[in-house]
VEXLO-943250 format. One record per residue: residue in one letter; x, y, z of N, C-alpha, C in turn; residue number from 0. Coordinates in steps of 0.05 Angstrom, whole numbers, padded with zeros to 5 digits. Last residue first. Example, Ala and Ser with C-alpha at 12.3 -4.5 7.8 and 13.67 -1.06 7.14 Angstrom:
BEGIN
@residuo:s&neast:00257&nnorth:-00045&nup:00142&caeast:00273&canorth:-00021&caup:00143&ceast:00258&cnorth:00001&cup:00157&num:1 $
@residuo:a&neast:00264&nnorth:-00114&nup:00156&caeast:00246&canorth:-00090&caup:00156&ceast:00264&cnorth:-00066&cup:00156&num:0 $
This chain:
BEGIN
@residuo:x&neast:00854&nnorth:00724&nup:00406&caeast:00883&canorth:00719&caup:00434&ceast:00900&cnorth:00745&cup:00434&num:128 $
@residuo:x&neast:00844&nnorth:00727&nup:00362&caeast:00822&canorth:00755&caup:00378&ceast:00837&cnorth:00747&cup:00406&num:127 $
@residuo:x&neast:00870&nnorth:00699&nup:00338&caeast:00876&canorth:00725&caup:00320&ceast:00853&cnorth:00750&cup:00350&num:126 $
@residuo:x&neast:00840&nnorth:00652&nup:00345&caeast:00871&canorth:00661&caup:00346&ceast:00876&cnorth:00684&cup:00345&num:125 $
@residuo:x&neast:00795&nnorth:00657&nup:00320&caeast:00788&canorth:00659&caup:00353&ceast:00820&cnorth:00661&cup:00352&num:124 $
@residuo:x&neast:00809&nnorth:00656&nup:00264&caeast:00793&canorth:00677&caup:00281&ceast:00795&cnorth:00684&cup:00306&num:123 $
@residuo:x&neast:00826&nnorth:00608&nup:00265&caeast:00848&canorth:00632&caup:00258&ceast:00827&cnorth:00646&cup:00264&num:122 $
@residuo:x&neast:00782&nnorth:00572&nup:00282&caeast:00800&canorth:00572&caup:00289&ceast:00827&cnorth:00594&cup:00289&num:121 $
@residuo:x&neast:00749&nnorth:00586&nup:00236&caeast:00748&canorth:00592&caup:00255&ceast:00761&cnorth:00606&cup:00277&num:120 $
@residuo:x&neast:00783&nnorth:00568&nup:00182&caeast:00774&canorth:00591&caup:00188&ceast:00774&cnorth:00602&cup:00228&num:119 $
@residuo:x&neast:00779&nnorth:00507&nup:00203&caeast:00804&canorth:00527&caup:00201&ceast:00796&cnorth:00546&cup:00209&num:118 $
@residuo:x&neast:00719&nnorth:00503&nup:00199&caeast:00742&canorth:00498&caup:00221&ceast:00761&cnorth:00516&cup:00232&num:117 $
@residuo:x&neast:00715&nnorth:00517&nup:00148&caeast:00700&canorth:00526&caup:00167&ceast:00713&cnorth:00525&cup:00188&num:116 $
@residuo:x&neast:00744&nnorth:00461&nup:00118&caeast:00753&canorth:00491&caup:00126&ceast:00744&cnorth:00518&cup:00135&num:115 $
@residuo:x&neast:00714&nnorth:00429&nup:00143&caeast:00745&canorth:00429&caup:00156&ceast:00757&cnorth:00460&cup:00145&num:114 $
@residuo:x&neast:00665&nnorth:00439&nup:00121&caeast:00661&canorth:00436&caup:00147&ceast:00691&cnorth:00437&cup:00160&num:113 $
@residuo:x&neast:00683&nnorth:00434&nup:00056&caeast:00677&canorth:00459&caup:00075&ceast:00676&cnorth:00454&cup:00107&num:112 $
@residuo:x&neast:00699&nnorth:00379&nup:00068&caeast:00718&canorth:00403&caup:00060&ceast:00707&cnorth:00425&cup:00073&num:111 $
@residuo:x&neast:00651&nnorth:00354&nup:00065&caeast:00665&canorth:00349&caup:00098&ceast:00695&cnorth:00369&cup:00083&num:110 $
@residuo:x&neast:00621&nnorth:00368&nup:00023&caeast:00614&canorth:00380&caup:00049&ceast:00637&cnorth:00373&cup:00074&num:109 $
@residuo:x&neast:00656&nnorth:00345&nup:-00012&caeast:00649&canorth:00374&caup:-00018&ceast:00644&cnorth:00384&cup:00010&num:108 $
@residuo:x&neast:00633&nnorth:00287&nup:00001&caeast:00670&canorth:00298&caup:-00002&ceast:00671&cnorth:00327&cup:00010&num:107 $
@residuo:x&neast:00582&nnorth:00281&nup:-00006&caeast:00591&canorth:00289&caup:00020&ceast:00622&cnorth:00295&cup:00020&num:106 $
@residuo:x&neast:00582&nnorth:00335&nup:-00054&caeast:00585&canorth:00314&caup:-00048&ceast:00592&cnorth:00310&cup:-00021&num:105 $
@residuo:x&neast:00530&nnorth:00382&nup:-00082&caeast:00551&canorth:00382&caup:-00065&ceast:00551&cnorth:00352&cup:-00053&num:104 $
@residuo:x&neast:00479&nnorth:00392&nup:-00109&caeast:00501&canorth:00384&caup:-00131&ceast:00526&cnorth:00383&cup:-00114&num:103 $
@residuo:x&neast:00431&nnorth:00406&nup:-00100&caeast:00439&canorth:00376&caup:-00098&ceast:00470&cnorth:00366&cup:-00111&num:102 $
@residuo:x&neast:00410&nnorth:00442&nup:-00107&caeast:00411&canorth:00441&caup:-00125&ceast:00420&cnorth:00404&cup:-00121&num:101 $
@residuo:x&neast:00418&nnorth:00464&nup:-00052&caeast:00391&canorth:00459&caup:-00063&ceast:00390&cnorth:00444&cup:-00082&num:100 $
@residuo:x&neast:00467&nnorth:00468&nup:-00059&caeast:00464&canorth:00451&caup:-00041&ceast:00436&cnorth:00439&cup:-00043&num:99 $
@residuo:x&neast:00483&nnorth:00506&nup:-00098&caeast:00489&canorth:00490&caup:-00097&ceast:00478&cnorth:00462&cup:-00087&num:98 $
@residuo:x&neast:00458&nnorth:00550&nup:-00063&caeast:00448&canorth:00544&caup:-00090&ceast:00457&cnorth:00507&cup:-00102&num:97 $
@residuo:x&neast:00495&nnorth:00553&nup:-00021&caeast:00464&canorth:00550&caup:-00011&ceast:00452&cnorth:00532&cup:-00040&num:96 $
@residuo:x&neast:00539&nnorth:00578&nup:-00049&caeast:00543&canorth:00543&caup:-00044&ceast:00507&cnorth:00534&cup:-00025&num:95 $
@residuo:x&neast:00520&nnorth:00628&nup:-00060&caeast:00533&canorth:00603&caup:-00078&ceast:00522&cnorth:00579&cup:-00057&num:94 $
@residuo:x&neast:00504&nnorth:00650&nup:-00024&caeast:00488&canorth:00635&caup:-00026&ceast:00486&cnorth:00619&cup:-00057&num:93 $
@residuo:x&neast:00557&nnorth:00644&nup:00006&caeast:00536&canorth:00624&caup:00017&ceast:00518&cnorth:00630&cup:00010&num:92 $
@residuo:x&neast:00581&nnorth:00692&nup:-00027&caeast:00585&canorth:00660&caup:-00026&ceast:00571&cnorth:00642&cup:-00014&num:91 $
@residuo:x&neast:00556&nnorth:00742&nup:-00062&caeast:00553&canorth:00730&caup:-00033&ceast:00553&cnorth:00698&cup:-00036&num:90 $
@residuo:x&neast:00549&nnorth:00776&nup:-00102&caeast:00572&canorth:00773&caup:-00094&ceast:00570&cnorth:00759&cup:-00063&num:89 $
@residuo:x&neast:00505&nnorth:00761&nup:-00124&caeast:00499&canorth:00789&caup:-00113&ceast:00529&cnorth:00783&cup:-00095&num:88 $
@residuo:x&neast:00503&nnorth:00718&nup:-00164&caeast:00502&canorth:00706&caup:-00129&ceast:00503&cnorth:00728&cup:-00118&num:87 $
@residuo:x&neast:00520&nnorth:00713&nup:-00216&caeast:00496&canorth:00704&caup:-00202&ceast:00482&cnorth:00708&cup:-00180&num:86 $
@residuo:x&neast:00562&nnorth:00760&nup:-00206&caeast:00534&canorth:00764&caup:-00239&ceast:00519&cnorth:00740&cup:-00216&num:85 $
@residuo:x&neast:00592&nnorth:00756&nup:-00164&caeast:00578&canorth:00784&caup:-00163&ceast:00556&cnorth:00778&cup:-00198&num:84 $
@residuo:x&neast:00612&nnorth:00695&nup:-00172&caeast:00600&canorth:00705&caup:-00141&ceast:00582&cnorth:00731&cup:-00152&num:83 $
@residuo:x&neast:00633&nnorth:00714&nup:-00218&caeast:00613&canorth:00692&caup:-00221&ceast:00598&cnorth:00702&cup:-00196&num:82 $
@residuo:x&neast:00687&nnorth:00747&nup:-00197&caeast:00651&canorth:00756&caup:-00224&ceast:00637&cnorth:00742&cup:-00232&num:81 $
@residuo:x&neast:00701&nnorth:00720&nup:-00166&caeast:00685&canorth:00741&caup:-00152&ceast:00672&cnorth:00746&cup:-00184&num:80 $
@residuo:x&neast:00733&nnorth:00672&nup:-00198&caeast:00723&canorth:00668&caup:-00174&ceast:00691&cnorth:00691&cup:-00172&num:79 $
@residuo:x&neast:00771&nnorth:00705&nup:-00227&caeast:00747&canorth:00693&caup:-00246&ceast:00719&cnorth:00684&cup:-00219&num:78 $
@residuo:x&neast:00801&nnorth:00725&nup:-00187&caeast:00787&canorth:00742&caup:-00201&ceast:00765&cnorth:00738&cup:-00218&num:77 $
@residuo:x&neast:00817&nnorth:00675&nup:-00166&caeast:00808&canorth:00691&caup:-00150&ceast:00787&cnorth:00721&cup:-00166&num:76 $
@residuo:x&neast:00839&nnorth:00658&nup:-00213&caeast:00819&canorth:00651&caup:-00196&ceast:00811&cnorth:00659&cup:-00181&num:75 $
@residuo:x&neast:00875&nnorth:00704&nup:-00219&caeast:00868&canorth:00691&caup:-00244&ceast:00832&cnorth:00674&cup:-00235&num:74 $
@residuo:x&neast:00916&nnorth:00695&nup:-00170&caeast:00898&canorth:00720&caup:-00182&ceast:00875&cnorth:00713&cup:-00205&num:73 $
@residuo:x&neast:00933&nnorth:00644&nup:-00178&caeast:00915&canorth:00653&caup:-00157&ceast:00897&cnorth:00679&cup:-00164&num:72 $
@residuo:x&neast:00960&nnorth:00650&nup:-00224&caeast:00941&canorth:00631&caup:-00221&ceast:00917&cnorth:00645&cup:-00202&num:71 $
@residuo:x&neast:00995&nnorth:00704&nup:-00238&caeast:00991&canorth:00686&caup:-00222&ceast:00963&cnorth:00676&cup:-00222&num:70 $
@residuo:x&neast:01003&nnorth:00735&nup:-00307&caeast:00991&canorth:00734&caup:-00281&ceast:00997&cnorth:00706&cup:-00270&num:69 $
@residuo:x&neast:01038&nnorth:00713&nup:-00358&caeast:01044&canorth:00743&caup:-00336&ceast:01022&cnorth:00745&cup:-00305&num:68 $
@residuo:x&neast:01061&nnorth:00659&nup:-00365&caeast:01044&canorth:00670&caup:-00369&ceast:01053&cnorth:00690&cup:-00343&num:67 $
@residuo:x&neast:01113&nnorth:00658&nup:-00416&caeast:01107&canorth:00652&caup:-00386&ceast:01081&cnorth:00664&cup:-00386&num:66 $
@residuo:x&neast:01147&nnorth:00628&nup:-00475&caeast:01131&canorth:00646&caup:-00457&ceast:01121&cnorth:00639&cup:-00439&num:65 $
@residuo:x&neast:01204&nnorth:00646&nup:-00510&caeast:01195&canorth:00627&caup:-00496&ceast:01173&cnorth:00641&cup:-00480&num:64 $
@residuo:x&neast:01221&nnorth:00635&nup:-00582&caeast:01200&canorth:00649&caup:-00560&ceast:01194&cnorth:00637&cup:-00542&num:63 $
@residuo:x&neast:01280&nnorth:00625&nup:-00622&caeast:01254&canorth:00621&caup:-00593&ceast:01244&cnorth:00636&cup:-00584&num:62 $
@residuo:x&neast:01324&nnorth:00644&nup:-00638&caeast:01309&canorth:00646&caup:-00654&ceast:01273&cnorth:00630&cup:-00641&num:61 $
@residuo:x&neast:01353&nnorth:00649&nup:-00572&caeast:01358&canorth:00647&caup:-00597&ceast:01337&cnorth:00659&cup:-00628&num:60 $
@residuo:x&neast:01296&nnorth:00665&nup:-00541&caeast:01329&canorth:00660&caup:-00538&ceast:01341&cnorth:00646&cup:-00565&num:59 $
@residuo:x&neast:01256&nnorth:00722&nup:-00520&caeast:01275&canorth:00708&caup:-00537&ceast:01295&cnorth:00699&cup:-00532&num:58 $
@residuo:x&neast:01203&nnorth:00717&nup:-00477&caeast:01228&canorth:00724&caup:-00486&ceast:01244&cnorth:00703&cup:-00501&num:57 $
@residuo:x&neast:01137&nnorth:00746&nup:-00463&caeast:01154&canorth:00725&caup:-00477&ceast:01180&cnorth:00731&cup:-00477&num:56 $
@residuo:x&neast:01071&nnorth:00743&nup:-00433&caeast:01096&canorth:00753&caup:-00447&ceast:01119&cnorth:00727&cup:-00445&num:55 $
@residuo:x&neast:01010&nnorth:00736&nup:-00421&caeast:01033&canorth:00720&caup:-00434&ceast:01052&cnorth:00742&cup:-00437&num:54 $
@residuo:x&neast:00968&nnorth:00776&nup:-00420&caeast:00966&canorth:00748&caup:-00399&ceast:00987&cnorth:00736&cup:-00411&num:53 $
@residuo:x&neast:00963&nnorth:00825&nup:-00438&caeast:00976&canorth:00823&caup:-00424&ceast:00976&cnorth:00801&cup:-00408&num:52 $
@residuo:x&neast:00915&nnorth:00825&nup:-00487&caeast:00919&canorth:00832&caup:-00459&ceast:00936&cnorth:00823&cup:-00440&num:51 $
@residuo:x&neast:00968&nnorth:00820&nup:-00526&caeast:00952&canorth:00832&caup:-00524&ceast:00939&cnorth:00849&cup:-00505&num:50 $
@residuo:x&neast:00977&nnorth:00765&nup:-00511&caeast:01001&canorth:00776&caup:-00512&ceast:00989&cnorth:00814&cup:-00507&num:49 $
@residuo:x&neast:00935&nnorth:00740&nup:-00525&caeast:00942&canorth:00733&caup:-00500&ceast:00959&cnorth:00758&cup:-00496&num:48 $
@residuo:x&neast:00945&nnorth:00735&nup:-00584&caeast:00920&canorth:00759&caup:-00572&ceast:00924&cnorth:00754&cup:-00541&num:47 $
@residuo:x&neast:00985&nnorth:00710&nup:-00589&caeast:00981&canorth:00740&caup:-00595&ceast:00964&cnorth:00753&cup:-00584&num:46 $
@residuo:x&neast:00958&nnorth:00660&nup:-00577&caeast:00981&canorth:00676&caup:-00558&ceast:00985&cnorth:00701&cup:-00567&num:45 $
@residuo:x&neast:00922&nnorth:00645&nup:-00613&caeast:00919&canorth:00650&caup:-00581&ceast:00941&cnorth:00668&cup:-00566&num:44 $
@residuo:x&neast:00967&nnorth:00640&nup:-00659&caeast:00938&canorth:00656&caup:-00653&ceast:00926&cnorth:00671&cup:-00631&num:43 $
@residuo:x&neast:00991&nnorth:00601&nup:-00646&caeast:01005&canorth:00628&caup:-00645&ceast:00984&cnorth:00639&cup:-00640&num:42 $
@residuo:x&neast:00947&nnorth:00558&nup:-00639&caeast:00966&canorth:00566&caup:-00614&ceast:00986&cnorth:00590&cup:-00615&num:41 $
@residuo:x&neast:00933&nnorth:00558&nup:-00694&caeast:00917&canorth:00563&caup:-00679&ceast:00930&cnorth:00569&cup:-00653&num:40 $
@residuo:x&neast:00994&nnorth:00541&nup:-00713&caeast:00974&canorth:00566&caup:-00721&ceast:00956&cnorth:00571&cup:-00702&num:39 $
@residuo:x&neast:00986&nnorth:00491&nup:-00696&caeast:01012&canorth:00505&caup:-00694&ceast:00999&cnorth:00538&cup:-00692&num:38 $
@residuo:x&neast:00928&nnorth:00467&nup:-00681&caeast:00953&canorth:00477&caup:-00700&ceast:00973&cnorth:00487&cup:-00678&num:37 $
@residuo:x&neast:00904&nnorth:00431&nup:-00633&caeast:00899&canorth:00451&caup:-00638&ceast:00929&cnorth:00458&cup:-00657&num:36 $
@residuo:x&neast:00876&nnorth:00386&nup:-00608&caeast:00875&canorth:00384&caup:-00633&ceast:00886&cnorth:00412&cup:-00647&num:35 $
@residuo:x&neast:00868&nnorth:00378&nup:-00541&caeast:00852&canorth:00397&caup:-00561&ceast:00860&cnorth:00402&cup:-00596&num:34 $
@residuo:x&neast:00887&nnorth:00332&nup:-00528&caeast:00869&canorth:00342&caup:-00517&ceast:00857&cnorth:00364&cup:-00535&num:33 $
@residuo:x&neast:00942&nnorth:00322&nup:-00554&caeast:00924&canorth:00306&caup:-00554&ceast:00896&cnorth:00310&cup:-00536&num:32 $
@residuo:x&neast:00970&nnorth:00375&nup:-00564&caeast:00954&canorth:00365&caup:-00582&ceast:00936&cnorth:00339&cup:-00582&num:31 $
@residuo:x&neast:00986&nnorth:00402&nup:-00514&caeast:00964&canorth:00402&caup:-00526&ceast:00953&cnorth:00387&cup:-00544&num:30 $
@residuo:x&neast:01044&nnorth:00392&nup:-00526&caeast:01030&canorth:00390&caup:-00490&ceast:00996&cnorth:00388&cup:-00501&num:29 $
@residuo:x&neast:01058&nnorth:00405&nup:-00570&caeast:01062&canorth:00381&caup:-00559&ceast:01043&cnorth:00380&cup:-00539&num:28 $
@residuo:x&neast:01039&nnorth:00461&nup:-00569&caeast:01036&canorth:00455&caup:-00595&ceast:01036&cnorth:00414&cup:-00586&num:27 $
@residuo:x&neast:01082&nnorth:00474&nup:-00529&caeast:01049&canorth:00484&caup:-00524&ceast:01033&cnorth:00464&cup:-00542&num:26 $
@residuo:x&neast:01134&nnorth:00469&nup:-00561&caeast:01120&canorth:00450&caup:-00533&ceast:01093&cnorth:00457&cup:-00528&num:25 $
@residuo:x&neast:01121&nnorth:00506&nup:-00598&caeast:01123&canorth:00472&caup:-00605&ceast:01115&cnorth:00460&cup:-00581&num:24 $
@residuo:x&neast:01124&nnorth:00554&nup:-00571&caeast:01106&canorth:00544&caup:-00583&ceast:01100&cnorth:00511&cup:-00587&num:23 $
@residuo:x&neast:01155&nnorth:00540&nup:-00503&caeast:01152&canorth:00548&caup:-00532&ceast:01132&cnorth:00543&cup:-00546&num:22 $
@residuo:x&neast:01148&nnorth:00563&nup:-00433&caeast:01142&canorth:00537&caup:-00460&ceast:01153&cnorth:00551&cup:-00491&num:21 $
@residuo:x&neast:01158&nnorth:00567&nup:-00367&caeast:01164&canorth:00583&caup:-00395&ceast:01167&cnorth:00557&cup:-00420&num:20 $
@residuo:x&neast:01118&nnorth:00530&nup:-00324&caeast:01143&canorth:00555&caup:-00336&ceast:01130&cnorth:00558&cup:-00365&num:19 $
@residuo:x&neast:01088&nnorth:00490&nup:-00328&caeast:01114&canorth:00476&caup:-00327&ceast:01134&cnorth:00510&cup:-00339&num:18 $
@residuo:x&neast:01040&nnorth:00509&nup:-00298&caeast:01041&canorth:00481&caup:-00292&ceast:01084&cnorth:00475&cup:-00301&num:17 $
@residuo:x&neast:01027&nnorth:00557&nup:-00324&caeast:01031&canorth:00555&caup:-00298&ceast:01041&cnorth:00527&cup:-00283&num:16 $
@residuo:x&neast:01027&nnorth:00547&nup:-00381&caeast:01050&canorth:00547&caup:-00371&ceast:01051&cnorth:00557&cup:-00347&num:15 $
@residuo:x&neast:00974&nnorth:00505&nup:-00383&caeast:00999&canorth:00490&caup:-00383&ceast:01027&cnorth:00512&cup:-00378&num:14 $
@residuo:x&neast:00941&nnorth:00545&nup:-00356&caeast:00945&canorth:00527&caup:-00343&ceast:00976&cnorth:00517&cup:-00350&num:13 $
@residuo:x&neast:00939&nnorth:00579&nup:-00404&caeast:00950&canorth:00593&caup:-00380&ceast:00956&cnorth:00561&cup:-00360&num:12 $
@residuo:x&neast:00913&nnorth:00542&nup:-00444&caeast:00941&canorth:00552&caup:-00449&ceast:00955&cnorth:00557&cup:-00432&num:11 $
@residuo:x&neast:00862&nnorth:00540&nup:-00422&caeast:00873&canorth:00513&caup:-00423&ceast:00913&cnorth:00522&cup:-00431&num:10 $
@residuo:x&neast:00844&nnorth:00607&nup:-00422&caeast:00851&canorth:00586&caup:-00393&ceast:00873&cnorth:00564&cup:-00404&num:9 $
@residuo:x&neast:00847&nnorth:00603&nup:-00476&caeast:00862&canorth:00630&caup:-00458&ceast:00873&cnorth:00593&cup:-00445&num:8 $
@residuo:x&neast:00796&nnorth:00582&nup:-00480&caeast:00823&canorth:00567&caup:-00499&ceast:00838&cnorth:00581&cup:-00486&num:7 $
@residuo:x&neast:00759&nnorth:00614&nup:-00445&caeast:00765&canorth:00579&caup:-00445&ceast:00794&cnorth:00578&cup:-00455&num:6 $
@residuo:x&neast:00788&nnorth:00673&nup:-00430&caeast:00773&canorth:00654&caup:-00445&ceast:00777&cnorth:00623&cup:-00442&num:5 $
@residuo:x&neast:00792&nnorth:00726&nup:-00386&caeast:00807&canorth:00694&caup:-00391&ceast:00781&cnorth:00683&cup:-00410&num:4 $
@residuo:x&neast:00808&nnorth:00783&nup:-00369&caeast:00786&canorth:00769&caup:-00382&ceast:00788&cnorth:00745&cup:-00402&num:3 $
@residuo:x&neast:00828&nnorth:00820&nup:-00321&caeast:00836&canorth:00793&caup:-00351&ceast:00806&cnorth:00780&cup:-00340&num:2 $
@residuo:x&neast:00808&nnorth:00856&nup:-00300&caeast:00827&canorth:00860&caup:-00294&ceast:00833&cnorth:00832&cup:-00324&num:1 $
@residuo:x&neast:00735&nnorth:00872&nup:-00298&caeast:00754&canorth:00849&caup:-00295&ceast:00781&cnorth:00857&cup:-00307&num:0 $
């Protein structure tokens, strides 16, 4: 795995994929009514963020402002396939097979996949014009 995101990682990476480049204080603001977390405890994280390379930062004044260095998509897409490859022998239907057994897909859940089965399709048979 390319980053290896932790819970507290994640909840950090979200808020500055959501609004850019933050400061501590604003991280420190944006957070504290969901996770209670210091001042301290949020440098903490970010050092070691800083570490593996999921945050960098630049100074402006006597500020650190930081972005997170990967794209989201990558991020999910990569947390995505090492769930698919430790449970599921890297094979998505029989994720969502497991799922389905399991009872845990809503008809919401199902008429998504069935539209984006669709899609799919659809850009298949396009693509063989």
């Amino acid at each position: 795995m390319k980053y290896a995101i932790t819970e507290s990682e994640h909840i950090i990476l979200e808020q500055l994929w959501a609004n850019g480049e933050m400061s501590v204080m604003q991280l420190v603001e944006a957070l504290e009514g969901t996770t209670g977390w210091s001042k301290h405890t949020i440098i903490s994280f970010l050092k070691r963020m800083e570490e593996k390379n999921t945050v960098s930062y630049k100074v402006q004044g006597r500020t650190k402002r930081y972005r997170a260095v990967p794209e989201r998509t990558e991020v999910v897409i990569e947390s995505t396939r090492g769930i698919l490859d430790r449970f599921f022998g890297g094979r998505m239907g029989r994720m969502v097979s497991y799922m389905a057994d399991a009872d845990q897909l809503t008809d919401s859940d199902i008429d998504e996949l069935y539209d984006l089965l669709d899609k799919l399709k659809g850009e298949k048979d396009n693509d063989r014009s």
